[in-house]
N, C-alpha and C positions, 0 to 999 in steps of 0.2 A: 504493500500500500504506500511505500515510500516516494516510491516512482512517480506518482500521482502528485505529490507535495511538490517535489521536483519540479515535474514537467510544467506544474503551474507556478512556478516560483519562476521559469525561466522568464517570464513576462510580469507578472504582478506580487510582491509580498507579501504574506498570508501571516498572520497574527498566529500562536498558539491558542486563542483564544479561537478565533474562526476555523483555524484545522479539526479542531477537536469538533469543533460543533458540524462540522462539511463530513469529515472521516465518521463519524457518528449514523450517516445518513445512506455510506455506503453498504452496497452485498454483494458479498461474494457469488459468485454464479460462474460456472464451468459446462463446455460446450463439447461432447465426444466431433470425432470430426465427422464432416459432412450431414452435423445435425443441421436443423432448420434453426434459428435465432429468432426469426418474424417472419410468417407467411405475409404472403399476398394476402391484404384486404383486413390483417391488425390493424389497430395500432399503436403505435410504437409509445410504450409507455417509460422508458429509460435510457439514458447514456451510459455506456460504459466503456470505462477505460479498459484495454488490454493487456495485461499482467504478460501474460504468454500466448503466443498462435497468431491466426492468421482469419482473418474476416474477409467475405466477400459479397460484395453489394450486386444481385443479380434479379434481370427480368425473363423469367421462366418461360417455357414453352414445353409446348407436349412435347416435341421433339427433343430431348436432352441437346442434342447438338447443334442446337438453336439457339440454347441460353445467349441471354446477353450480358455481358459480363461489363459493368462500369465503371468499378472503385474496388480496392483492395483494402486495409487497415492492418496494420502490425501492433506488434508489441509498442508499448508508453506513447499509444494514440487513443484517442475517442472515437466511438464505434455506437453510431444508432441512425436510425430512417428518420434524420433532421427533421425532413420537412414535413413528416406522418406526426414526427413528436412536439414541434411548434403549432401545427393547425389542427391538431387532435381528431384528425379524419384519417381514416384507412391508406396504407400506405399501398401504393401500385406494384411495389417491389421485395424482393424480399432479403433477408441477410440469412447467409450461411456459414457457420464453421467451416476456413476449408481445410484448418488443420485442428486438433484439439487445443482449446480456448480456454483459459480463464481468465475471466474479467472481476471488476469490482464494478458495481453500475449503482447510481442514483434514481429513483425516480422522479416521474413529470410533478408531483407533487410536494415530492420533499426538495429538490432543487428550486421548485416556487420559495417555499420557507428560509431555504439560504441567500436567497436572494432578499428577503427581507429582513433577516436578522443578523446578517452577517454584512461587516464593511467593506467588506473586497469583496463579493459575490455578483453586482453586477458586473461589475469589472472584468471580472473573469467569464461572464456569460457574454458578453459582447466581444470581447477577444475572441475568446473560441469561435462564435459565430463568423468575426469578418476572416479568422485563419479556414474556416471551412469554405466560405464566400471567393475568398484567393485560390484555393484548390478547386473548385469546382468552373471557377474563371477558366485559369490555366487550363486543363482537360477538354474545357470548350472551346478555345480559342485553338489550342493542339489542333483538332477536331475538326477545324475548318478552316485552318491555315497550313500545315502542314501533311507530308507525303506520308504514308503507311511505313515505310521504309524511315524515313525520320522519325517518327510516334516512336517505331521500336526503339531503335537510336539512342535518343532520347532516354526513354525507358530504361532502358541497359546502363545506359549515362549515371542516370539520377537513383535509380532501385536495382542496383545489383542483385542484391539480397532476393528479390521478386523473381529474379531467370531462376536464381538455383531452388527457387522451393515454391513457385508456381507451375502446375502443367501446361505447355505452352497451345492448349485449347482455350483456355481460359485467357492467355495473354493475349493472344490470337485477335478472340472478343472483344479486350477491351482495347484494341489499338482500331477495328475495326475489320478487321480481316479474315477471312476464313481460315482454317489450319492450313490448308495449303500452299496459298497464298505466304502465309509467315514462313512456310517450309523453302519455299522460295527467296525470298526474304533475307532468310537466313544463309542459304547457299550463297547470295549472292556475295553478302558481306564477308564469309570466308575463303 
């Protein structure tokens, strides 16, 4: 649960006083892998931070090899359906373990309460927000400015860690490409 202190420290100061009261509010919750985290059509009632594994943010299809695969999440990152858990409607998408998870997560109700009795809590909720806001920019802008061949690049560039412990069906998806295509791809650049 350290981590958590941490990763929020890298940005804002947190009082012993408000730790205690924020870490009070978290639970522990652990994902086998390839469990389901939030179907299609929850919703998404918590954040949680990543202790260990690997998340993946996906829109489903009968066809398994159709998934669409949009966002990953590691270790000492935030991990939930944002936008299902901000407007409290059913989320489109869903999140899955894609390796075994353990998280600590807050709920939409008690993270209300840190935000009001605690002095660094909006602070910290608006940060995280505009750091999600810049990652979902980037991806989109990727997305529409750059070549499939770049995207991987790219990829490779910024998230090592993602070649060697994602299936490259799944990278495939989220750069936009079919496996083949990446199979391609990939030949090319060796």
């Amino acid at each position: 649960m350290t981590n958590i202190r941490e990763y929020i420290e890298k940005t804002v100061t947190i009082s012993d006083k408000d730790w205690q009261f924020f870490s009070s509010k978290l639970i522990n919750k652990t994902y086998k892998k390839r469990s389901i985290v939030l179907e299609v059509g929850e919703t998404e009632n918590y954040i949680s931070f990543i202790e260990s594994g690997i998340a993946r943010f996906v829109i489903p299809n009968k066809d398994e090899e159709k998934d669409t695969t949009f966002g990953f999440c590691f270790n000492n990152e935030f991990v939930s359906a944002y936008d299902s858990f901000l407007t409290r409607k059913p989320s489109l998408y869903q999140l899955e373990a894609l390796t075994d998870l353990n998280t600590w997560r807050i709920s939409y109700n008690d993270l209300q309460e840190v935000y009001k009795k605690t002095a660094v809590g909006n602070q910290i909720g608006r940060l995280s927000s505009e750091r999600l806001f810049l990652i979902k920019s980037k991806r989109e802008q990727s997305l529409l400015n750059e070549s499939a061949m770049e995207r991987y690049l790219n990829l490779f560039k910024e998230r090592p860690k993602l070649m060697q412990e994602i299936p490259l069906k799944y990278i495939a998806s989220y750069i936009g490409v079919t496996a083949q295509a990446l199979s391609r791809i990939r030949k090319r650049i060796s």
